[in-house]
N, C-alpha and C positions, 0 to 999 in steps of 0.2 A: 547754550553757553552755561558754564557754570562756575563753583569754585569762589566767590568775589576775595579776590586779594583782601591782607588783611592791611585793615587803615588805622595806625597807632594814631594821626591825627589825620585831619583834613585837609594837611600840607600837602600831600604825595597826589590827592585827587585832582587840586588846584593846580600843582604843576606839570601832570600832565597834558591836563585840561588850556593850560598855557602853552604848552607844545605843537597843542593841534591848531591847522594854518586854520580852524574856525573861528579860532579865539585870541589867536596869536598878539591880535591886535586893540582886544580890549582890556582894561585896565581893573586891578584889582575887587573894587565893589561890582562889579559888571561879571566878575566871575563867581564871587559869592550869590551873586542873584540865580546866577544857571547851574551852580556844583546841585543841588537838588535833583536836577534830570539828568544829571552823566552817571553812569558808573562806570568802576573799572574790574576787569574780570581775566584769569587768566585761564586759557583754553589748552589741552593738548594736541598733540601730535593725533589722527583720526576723527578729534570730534568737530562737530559743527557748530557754524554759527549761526545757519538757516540752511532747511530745507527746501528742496523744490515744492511751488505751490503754496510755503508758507507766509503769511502776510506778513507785512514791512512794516516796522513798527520804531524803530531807531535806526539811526547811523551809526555803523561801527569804523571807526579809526583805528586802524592798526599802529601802537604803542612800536612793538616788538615782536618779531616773526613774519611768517610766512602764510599765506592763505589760498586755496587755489579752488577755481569756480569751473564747479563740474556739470556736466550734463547729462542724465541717463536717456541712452536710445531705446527706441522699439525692440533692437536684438537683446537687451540688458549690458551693453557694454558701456564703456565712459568716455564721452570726450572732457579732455583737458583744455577748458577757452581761454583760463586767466591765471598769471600769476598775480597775486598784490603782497609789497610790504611796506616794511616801516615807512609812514608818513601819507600812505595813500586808506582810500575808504570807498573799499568795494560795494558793489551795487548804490552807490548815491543815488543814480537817475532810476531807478527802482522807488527806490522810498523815497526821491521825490515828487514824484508821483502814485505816490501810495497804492501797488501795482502789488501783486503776489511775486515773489522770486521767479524767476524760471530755471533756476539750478541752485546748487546746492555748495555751499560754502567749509570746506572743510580744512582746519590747521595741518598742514604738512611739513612744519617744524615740528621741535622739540615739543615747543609749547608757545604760543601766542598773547602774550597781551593787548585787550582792547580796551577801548575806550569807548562806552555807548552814548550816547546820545539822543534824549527824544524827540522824536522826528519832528511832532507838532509844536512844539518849543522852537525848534531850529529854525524850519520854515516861518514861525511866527516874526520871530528875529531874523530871519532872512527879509522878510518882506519891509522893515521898516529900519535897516540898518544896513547901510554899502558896503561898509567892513564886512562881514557875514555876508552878504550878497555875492561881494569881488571874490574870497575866497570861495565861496561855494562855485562860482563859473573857473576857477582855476582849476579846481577837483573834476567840473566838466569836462573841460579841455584834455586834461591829462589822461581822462578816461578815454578820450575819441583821439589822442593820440594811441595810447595803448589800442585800440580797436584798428587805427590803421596800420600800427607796427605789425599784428597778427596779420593782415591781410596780405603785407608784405613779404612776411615769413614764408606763409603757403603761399604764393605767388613766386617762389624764388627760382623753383626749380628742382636739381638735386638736389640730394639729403644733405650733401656737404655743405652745400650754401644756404640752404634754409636752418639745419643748425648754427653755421656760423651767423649768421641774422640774428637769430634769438639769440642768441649768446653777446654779439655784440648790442641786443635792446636790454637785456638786463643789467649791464656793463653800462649800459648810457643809464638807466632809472637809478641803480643799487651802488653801483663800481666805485673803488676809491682807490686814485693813484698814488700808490705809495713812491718813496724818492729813489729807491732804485729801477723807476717805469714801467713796473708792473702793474695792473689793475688787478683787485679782488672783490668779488662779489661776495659780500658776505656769508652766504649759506650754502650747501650744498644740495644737491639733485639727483635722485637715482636716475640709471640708462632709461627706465621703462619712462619714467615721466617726462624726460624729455619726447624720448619717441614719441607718446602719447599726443604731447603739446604742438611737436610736427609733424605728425603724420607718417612715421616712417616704421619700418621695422625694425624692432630693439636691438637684433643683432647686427643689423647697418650703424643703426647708431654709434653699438658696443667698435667694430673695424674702424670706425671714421676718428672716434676718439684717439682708440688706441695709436692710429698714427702719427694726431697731433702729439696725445704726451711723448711720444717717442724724437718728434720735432720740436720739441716744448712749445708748441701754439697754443695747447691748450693744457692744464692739471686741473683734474676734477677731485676734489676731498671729499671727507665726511659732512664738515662746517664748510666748507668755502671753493666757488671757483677761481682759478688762477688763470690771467692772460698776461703770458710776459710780456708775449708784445702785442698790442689791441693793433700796430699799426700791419703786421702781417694777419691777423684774423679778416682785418677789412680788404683785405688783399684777393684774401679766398674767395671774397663776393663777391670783387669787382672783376676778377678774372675770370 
């Protein structure tokens, strides 16, 4: 990670720092006491936030953007295991367990802001305060949902329904209904990395899409994906 944002005061650190579900619920002088171990940092589009193999050393909360957890195989190629963004905090159960990564953490938006955290501060104040405790099992939960959304995904079947799957799991994490009933997921996703994420070949991907937009089931952007109607997406997997 690099870059630290620049902090004309110590407002902008605090109120991030009050955003994240760590802290959400402690109160002003409780947050001056921890601004010393957070920093905030903003990443680009390729780089990383850890490496595979690298030891764990903070928690990073993702502010803003996109982050995705790769894996390098024995043939040199890449599995795509995870998307995370805004409001979630990849590999938690990693660094809390002070465990080395097992893949590699790289921003796949524009550019990412994080929010870091040190790990043995956290934990310290995890152990002797339930506020901090309840949120950190919440960031649990979400993660081993996230792990059995994936499992669901590839479990689906066809290409068709395993993408409409993921599409409808980042629609339940990200998606915001707008008032004429469409859902948008904030960011956008090239063909390869979906394929990548289910297993498919890109250019299945590339036909399956193309049919949707043609049915408007689905619009993929640059920024954002569009589900007019999320209730014919769920269609596609139930049938």
């Amino acid at each position: 990670m690099s870059r630290p944002l620049p902090q004309k005061t110590e407002t902008m650190l605090r109120r991030r720092m009050r955003g994240c579900r760590f802290f959400a619920d402690l109160d002003e002088r409780e947050l001056l006491e921890l601004e010393t171990t957070c920093s905030l940092s903003t990443v680009r589009r390729g780089e990383f936030l850890w490496r595979h193999g690298a030891d764990s050393h903070s928690f990073h909360y993702i502010v803003s953007g996109l982050v995705e957890i790769r894996r390098p195989t024995p043939s040199a190629e890449v599995t795509l295991m995870a998307f995370f963004g805004p409001t979630e905090c990849p590999g938690a159960p990693v660094v809390l367990e002070r465990r080395r990564y097992g893949a590699d953490a790289v921003v796949a938006s524009a550019q990412a802001v994080i929010l870091s955290i040190n790990a043995v501060t956290l934990i310290e104040r995890m152990q002797r305060d339930s506020r901090v405790a309840n949120a950190m099992n919440r960031t649990l939960l979400a993660q081993l949902r996230l792990l059995h959304g994936k499992i669901d995904v590839m479990a689906a079947g066809t290409v068709a329904r395993r993408l409409a799957l993921f599409l409808l799991n980042l629609a339940d994490r990200f998606g915001d209904e707008l008032e004429g009933g469409e859902t948008v997921i904030p960011f956008g996703l090239s063909r390869q990395q979906i394929a990548t994420y289910i297993d498919a070949r890109v250019e299945t991907v590339i036909r399956t899409l193309s049919v949707w937009k043609k049915s408007r089931v689905v619009l993929i952007h640059r920024d954002s994906i569009v589900l007019p109607s999320i209730d014919v997406l769920r269609q596609s997997v139930a049938g």
